[in-house]
N, CA, C and O of each residue as an XYZ file, in Angstrom:
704
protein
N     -30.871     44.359     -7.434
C     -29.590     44.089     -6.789
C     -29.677     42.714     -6.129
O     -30.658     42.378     -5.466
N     -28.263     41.672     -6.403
C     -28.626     40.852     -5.397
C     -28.010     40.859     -4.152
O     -26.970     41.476     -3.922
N     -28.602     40.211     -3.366
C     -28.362     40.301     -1.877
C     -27.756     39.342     -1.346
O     -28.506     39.386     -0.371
N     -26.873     38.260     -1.021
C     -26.751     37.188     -0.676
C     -26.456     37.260      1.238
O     -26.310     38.281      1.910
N     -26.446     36.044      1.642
C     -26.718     35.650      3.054
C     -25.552     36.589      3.809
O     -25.728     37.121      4.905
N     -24.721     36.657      3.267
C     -23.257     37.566      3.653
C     -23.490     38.617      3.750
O     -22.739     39.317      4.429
N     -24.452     39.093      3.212
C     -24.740     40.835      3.206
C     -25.911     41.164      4.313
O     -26.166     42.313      4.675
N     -26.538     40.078      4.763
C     -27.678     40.038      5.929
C     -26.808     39.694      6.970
O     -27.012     40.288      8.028
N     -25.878     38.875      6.942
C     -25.029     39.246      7.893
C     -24.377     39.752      8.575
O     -24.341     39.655      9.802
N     -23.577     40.554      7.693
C     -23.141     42.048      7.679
C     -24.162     43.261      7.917
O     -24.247     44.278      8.604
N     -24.509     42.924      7.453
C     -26.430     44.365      7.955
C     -26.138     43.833      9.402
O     -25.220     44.306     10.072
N     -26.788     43.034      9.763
C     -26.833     42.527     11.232
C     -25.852     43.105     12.054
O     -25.993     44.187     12.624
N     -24.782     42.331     12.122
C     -23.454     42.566     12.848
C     -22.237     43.092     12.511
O     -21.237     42.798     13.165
N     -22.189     43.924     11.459
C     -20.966     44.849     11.322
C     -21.607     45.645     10.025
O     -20.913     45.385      9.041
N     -22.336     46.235      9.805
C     -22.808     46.971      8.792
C     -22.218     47.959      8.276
O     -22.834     48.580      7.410
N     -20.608     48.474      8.722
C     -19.555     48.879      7.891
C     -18.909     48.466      6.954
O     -18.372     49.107      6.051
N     -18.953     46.812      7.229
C     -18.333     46.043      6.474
C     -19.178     46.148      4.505
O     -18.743     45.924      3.376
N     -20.323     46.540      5.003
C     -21.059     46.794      3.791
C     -20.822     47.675      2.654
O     -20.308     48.744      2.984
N     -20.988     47.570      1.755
C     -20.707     48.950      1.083
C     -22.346     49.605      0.743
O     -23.421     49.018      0.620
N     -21.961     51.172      0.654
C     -23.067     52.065      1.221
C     -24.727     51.719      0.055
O     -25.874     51.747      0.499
N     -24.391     51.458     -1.258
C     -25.225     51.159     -1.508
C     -26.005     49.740     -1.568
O     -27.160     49.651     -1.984
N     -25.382     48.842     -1.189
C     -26.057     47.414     -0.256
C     -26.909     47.692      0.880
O     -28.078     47.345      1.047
N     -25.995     48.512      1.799
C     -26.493     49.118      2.789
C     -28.300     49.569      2.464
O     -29.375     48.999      2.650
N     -27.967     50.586      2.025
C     -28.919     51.599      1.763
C     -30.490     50.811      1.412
O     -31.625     51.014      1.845
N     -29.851     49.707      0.292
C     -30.645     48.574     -0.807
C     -31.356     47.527      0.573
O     -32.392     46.882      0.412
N     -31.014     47.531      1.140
C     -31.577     46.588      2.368
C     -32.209     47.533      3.388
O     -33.109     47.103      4.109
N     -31.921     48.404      3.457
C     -33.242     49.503      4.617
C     -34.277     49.643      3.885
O     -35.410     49.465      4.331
N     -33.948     50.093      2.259
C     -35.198     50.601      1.938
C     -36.118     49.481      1.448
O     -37.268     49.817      1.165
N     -35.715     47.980      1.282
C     -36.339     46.864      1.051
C     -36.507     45.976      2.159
O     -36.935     44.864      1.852
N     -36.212     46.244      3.718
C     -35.952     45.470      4.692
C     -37.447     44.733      4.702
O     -37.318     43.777      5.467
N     -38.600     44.756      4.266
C     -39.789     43.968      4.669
C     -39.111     42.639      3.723
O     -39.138     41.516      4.225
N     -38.599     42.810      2.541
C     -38.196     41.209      1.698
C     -37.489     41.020      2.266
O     -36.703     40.939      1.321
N     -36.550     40.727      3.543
C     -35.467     40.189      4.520
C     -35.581     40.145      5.664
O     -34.605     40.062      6.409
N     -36.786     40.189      6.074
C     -37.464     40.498      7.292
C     -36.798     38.909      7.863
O     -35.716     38.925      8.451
N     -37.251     38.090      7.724
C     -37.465     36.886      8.291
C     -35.939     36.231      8.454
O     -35.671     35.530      9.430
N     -34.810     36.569      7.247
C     -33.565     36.526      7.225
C     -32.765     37.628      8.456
O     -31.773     37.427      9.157
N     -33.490     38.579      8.370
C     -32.838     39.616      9.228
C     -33.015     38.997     10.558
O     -32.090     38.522     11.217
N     -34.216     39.029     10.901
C     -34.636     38.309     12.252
C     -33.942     37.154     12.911
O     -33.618     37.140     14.099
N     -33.778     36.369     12.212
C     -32.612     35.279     12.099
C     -31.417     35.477     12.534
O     -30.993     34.717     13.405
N     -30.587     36.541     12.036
C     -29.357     36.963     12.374
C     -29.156     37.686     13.741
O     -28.221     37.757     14.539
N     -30.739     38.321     13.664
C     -30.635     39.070     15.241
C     -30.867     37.946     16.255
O     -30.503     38.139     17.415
N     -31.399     36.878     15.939
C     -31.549     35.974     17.171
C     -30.462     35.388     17.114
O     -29.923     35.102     18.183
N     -30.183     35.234     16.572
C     -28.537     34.413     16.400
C     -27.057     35.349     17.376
O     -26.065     34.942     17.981
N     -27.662     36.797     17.066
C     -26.670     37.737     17.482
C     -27.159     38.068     18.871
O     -26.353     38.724     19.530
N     -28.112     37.812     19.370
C     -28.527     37.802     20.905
C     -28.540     36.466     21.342
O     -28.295     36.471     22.548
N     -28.600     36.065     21.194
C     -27.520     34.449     21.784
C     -25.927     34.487     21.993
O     -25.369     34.216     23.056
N     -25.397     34.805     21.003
C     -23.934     34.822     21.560
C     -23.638     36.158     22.264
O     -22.512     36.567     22.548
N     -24.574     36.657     22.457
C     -24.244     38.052     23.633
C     -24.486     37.574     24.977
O     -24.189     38.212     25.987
N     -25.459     35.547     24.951
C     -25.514     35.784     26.050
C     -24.458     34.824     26.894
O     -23.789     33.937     26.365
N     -24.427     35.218     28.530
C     -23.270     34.219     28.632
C     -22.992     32.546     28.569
O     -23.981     31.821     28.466
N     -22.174     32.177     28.605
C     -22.075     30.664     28.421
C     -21.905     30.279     30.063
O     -20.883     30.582     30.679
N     -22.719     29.773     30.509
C     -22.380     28.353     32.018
C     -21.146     27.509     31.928
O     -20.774     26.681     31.096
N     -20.591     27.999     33.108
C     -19.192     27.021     33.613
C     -19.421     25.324     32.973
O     -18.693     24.524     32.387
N     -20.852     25.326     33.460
C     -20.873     24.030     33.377
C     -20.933     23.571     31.618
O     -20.448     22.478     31.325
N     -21.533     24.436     30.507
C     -21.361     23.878     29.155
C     -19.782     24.214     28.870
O     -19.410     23.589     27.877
N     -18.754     25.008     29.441
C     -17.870     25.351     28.756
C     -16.858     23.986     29.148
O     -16.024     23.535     28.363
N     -17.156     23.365     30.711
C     -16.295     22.318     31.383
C     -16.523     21.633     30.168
O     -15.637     21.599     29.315
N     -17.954     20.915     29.946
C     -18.311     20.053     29.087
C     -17.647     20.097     27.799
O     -17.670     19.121     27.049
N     -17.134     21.036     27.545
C     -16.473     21.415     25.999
C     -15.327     20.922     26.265
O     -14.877     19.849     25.863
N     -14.822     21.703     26.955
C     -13.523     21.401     27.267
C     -13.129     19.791     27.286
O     -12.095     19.419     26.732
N     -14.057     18.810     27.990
C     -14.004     17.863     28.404
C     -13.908     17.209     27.212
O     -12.934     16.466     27.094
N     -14.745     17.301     26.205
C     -15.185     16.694     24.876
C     -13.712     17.054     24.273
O     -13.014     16.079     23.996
N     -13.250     18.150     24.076
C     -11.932     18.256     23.249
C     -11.140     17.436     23.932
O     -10.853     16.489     23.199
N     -10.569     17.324     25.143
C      -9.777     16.848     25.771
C      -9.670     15.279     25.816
O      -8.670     14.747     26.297
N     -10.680     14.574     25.326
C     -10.930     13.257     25.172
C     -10.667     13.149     23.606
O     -10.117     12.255     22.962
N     -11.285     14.446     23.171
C     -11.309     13.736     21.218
C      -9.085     13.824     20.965
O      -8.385     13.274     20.115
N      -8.625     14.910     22.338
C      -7.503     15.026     21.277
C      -6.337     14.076     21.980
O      -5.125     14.074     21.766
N      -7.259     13.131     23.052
C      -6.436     11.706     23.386
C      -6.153     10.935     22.642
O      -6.953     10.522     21.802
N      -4.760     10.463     22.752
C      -4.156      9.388     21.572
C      -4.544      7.525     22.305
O      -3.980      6.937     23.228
N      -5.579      7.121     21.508
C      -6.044      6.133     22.271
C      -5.079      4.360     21.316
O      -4.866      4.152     20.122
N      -4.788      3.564     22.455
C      -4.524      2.241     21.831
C      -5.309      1.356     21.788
O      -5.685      0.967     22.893
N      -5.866      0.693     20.636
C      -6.580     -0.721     20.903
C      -5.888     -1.674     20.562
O      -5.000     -1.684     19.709
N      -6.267     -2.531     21.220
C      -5.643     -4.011     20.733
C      -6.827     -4.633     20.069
O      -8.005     -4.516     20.406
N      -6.332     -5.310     19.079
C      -7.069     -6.159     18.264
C      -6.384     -8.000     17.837
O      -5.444     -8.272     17.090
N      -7.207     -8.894     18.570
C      -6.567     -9.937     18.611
C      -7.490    -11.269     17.178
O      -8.630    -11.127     16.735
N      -6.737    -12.130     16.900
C      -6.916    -12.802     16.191
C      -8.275    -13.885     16.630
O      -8.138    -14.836     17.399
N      -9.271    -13.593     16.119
C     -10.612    -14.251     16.466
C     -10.049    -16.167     15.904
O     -10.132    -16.470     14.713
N      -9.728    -16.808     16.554
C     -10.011    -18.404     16.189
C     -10.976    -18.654     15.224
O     -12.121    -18.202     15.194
N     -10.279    -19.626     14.205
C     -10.543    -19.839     12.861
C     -11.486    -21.181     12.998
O     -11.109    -22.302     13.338
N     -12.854    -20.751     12.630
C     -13.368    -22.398     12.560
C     -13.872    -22.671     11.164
O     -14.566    -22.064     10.348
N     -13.110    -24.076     11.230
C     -12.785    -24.685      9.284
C     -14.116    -25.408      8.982
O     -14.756    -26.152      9.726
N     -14.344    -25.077      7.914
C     -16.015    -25.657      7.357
C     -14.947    -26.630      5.680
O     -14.456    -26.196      4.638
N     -15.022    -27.577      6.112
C     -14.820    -28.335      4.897
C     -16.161    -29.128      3.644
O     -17.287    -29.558      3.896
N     -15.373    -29.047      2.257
C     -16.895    -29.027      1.342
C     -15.958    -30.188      0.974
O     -14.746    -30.197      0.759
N     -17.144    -31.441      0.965
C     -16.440    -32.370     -0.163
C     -16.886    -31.819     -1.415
O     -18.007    -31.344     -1.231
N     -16.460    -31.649     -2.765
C     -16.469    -30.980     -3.881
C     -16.352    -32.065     -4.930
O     -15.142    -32.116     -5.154
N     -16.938    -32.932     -5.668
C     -17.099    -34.181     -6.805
C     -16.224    -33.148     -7.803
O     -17.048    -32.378     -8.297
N     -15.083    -32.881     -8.216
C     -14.340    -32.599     -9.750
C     -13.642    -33.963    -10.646
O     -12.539    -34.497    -10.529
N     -14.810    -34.257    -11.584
C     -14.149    -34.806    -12.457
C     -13.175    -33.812    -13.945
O     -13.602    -32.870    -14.612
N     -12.084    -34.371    -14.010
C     -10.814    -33.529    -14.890
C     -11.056    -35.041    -15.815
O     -11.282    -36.230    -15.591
N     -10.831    -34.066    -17.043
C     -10.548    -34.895    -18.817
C      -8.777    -34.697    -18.139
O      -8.063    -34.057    -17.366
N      -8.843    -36.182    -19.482
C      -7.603    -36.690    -19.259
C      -6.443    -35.573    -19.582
O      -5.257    -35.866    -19.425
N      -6.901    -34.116    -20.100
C      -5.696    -33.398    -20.417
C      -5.765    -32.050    -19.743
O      -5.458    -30.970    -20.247
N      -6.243    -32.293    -18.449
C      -6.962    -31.308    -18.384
C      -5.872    -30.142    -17.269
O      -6.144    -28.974    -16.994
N      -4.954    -30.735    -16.928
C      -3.852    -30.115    -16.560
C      -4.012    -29.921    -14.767
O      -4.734    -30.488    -13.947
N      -3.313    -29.201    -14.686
C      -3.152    -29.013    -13.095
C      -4.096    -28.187    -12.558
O      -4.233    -27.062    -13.039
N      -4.855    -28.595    -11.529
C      -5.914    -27.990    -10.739
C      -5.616    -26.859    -10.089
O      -4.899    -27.200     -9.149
N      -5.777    -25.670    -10.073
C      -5.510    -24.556     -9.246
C      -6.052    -24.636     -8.168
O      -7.260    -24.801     -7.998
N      -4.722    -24.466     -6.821
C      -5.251    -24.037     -5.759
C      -5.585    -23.065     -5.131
O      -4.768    -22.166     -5.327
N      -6.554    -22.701     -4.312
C      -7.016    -21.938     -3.573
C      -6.245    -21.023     -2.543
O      -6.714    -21.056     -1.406
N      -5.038    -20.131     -2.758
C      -3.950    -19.645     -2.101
C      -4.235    -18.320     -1.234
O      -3.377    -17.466     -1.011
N      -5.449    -18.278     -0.816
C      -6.201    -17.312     -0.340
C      -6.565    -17.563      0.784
O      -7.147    -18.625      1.002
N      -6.208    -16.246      2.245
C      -6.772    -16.984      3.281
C      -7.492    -15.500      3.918
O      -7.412    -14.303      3.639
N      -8.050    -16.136      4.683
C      -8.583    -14.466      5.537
C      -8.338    -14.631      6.905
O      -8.594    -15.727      7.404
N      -7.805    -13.570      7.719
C      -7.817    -13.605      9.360
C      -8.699    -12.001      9.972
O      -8.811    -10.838      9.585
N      -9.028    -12.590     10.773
C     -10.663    -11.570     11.408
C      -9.534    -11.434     12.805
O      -9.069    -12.394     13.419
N      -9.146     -9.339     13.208
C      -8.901     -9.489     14.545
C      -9.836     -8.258     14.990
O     -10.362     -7.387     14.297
N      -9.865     -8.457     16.257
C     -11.540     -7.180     16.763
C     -10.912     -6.942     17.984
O     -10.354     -7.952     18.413
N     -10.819     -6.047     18.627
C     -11.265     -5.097     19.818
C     -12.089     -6.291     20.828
O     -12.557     -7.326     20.355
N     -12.159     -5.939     22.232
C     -12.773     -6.654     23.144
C     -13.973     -6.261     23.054
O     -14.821     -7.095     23.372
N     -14.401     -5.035     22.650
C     -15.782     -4.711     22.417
C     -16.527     -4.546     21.208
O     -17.527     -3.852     21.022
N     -15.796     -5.404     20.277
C     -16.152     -5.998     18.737
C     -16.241     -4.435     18.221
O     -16.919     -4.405     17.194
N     -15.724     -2.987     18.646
C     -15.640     -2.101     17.781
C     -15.151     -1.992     16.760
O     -15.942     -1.455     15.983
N     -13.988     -2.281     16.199
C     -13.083     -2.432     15.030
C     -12.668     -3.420     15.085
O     -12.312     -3.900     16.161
N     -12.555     -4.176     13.732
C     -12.328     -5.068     13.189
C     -11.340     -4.783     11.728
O     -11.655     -3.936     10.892
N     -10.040     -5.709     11.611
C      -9.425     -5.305     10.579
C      -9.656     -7.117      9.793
O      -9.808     -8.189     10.379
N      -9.608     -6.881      8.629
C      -9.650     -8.130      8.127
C      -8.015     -8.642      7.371
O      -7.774     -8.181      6.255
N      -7.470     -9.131      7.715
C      -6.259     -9.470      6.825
C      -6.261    -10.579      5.105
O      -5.936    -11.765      5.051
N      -6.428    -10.267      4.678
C      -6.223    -11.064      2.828
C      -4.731    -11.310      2.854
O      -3.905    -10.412      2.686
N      -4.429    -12.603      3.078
C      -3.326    -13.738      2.892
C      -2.981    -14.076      0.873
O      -3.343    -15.046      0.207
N      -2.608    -13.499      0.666
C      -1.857    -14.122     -0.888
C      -0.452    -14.347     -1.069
O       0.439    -13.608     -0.650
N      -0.323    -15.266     -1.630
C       1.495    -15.325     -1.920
C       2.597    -14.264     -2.419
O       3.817    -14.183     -2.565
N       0.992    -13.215     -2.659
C       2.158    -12.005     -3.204
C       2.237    -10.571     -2.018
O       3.016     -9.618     -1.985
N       0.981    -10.970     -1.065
C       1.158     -9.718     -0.281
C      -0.158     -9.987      0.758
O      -1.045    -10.795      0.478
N      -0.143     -9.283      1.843
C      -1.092     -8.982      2.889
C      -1.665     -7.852      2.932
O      -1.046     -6.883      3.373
N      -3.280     -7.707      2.378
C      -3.936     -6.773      2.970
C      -4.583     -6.818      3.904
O      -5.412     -7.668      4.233
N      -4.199     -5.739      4.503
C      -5.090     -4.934      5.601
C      -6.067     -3.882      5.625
O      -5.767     -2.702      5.441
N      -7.609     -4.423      5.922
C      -8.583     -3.778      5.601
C      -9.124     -2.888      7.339
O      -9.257     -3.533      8.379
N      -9.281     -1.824      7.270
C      -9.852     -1.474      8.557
C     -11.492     -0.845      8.850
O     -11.739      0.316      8.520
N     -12.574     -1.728      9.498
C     -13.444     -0.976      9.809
C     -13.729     -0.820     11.422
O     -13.337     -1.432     12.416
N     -14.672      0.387     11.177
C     -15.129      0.477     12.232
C     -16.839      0.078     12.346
O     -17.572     -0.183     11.393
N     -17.180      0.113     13.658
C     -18.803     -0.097     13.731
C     -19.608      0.605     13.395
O     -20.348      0.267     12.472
N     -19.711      1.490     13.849
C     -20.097      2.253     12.819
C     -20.122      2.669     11.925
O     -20.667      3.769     11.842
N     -19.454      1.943     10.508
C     -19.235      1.903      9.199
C     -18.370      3.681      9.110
O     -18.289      4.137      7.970
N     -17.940      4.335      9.967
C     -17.043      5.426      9.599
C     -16.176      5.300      9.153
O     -15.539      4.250      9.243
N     -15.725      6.506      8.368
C     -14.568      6.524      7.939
C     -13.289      7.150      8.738
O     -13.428      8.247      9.277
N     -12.189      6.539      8.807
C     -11.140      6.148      9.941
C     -10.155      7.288      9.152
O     -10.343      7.663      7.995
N      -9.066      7.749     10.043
C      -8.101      8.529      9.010
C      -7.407      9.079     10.410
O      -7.824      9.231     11.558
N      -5.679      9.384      9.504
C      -4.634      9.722     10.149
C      -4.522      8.806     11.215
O      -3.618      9.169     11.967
N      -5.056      7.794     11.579
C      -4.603      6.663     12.466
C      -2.732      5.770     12.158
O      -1.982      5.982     11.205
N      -2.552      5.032     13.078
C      -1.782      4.080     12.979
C      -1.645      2.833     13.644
O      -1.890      2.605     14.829
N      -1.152      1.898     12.612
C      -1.064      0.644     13.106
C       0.214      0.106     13.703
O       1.335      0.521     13.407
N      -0.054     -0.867     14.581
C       1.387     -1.324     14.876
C       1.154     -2.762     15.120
O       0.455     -3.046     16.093
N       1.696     -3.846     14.285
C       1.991     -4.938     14.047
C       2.644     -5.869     14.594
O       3.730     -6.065     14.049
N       2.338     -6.748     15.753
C       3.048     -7.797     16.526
C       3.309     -8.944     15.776
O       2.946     -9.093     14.609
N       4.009     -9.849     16.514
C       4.996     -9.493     16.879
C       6.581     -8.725     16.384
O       7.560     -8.806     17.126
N       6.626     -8.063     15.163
C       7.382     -7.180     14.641
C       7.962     -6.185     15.162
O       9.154     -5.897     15.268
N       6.665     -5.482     15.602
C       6.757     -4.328     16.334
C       6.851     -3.444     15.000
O       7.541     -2.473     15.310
N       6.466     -3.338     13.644
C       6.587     -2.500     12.995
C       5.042     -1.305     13.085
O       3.844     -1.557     13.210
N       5.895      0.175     12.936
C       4.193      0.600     12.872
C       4.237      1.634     11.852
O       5.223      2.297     11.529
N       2.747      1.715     11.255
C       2.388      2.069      9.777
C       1.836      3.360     10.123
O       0.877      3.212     10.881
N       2.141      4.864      9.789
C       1.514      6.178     10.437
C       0.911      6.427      9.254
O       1.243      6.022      8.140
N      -0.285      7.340      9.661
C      -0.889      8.244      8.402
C      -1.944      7.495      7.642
O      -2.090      7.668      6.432
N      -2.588      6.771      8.253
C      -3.306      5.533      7.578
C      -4.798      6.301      7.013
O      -5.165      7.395      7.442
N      -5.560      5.500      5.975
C      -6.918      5.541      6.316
C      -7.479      4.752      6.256
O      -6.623      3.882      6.413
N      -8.921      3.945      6.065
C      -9.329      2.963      5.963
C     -10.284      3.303      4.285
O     -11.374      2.762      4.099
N      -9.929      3.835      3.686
C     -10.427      4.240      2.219
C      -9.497      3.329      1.362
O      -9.551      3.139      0.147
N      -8.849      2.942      2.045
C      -7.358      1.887      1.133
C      -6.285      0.820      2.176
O      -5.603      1.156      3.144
N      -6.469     -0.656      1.495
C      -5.674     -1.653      2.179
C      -4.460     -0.805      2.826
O      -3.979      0.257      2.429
N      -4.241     -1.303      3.529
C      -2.559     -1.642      3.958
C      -2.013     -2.812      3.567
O      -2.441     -3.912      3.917
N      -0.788     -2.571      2.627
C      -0.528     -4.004      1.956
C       0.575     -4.324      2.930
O       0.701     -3.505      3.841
N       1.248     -5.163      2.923
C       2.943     -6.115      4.152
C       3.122     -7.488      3.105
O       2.320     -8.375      2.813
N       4.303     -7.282      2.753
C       4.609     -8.227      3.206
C       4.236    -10.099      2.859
O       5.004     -9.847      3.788
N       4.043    -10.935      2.671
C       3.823    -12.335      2.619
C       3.979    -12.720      3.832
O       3.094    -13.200      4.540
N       5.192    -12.516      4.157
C       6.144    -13.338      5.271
C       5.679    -12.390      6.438
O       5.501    -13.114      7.418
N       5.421    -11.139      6.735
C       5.251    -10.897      7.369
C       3.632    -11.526      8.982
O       2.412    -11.577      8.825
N       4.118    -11.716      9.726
C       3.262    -12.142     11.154
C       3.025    -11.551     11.778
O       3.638    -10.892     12.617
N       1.486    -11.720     11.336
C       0.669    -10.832     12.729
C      -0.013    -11.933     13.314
O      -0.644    -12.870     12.823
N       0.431    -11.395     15.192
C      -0.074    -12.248     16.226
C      -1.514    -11.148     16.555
O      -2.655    -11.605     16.618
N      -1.202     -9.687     16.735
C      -1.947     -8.959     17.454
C      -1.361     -7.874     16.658
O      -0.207     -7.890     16.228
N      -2.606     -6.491     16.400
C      -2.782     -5.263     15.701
C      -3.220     -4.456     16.912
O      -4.099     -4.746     17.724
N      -2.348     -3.269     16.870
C      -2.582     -2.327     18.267
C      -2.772     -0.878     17.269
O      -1.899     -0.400     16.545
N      -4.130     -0.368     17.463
C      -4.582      0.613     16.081
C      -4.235      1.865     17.291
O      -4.544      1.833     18.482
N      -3.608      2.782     16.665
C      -3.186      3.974     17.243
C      -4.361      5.391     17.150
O      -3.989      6.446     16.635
N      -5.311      5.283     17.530
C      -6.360      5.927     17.069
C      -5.579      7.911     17.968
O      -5.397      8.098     19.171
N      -5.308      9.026     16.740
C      -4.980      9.923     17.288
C      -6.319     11.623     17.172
O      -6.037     12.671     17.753
């Protein structure tokens, strides 16, 4: 017969829930589940015992902070320009030089926690979001100065595109 972890569980702490010949199949084999059984009973005399004011405050405290809707501001880090002189010699037919229509803007938190990167193209603005800890971000929102437009339901698994024309002075991330 097999036995799986659900049925040592059930032995343990509700052994009605069993049906009679599982039941039965685990008394008369209980030395091969010994160590599984044991397990469940320590597990099941722990939560019999009581919990301290003081870990339950602490819980409480921890939810009560995680289910705060927090704002950051994220401001535009100053751009310093590194210019390359670049030698291109072009044949006489060699047509029009493509420019470089690509820009990037870096804005961060006062405590360099998040950082969003913006990608400038003539056809659109992405918005990339990390955090420092390289986590992954979700159900957040952004809100976009000076516009005042704001973007709900976000994650950071995928740009936020805007826009060309659209201006950002300052990104206020709605962390919920």
């Amino acid at each position: 017969m097999d036995i799986t972890e659900k049925d040592i569980f059930y032995f343990v702490f509700d052994s009605n829930k069993l049906k009679a010949e599982t039941k039965s199949y685990i008394d008369e084999n209980i030395h091969e589940f010994e160590d599984e059984i044991k397990l469940c009973e320590n597990l099941q005399s722990t939560l019999q015992e009581p919990v301290s004011e003081d870990i339950i405050g602490k819980i409480k405290d921890k939810i009560s902070r995680k289910l705060e809707t927090k704002n950051i501001e994220l401001y535009k880090l100053p751009v310093s320009v590194i210019t390359r002189h670049e030698h291109l010699t072009l044949a006489a037919d060699s047509g029009e030089v493509p420019q470089n229509d690509v820009s990037v803007d870096t804005f961060v938190d006062d405590e360099s926690f998040y950082m969003v990167k913006v990608i400038n193209t003539k056809e659109k603005k992405k918005l990339l979001f990390f955090e420092k800890g390289h986590s992954f971000m979700e159900d957040f929102s952004v809100k976009i100065l000076p516009s005042n437009l704001t973007y709900e339901h976000l994650s950071n698994d995928e740009p936020l595109e805007l826009e060309p024309s659209e201006k950002i002075e300052k990104i206020i991330l709605i962390l919920h």
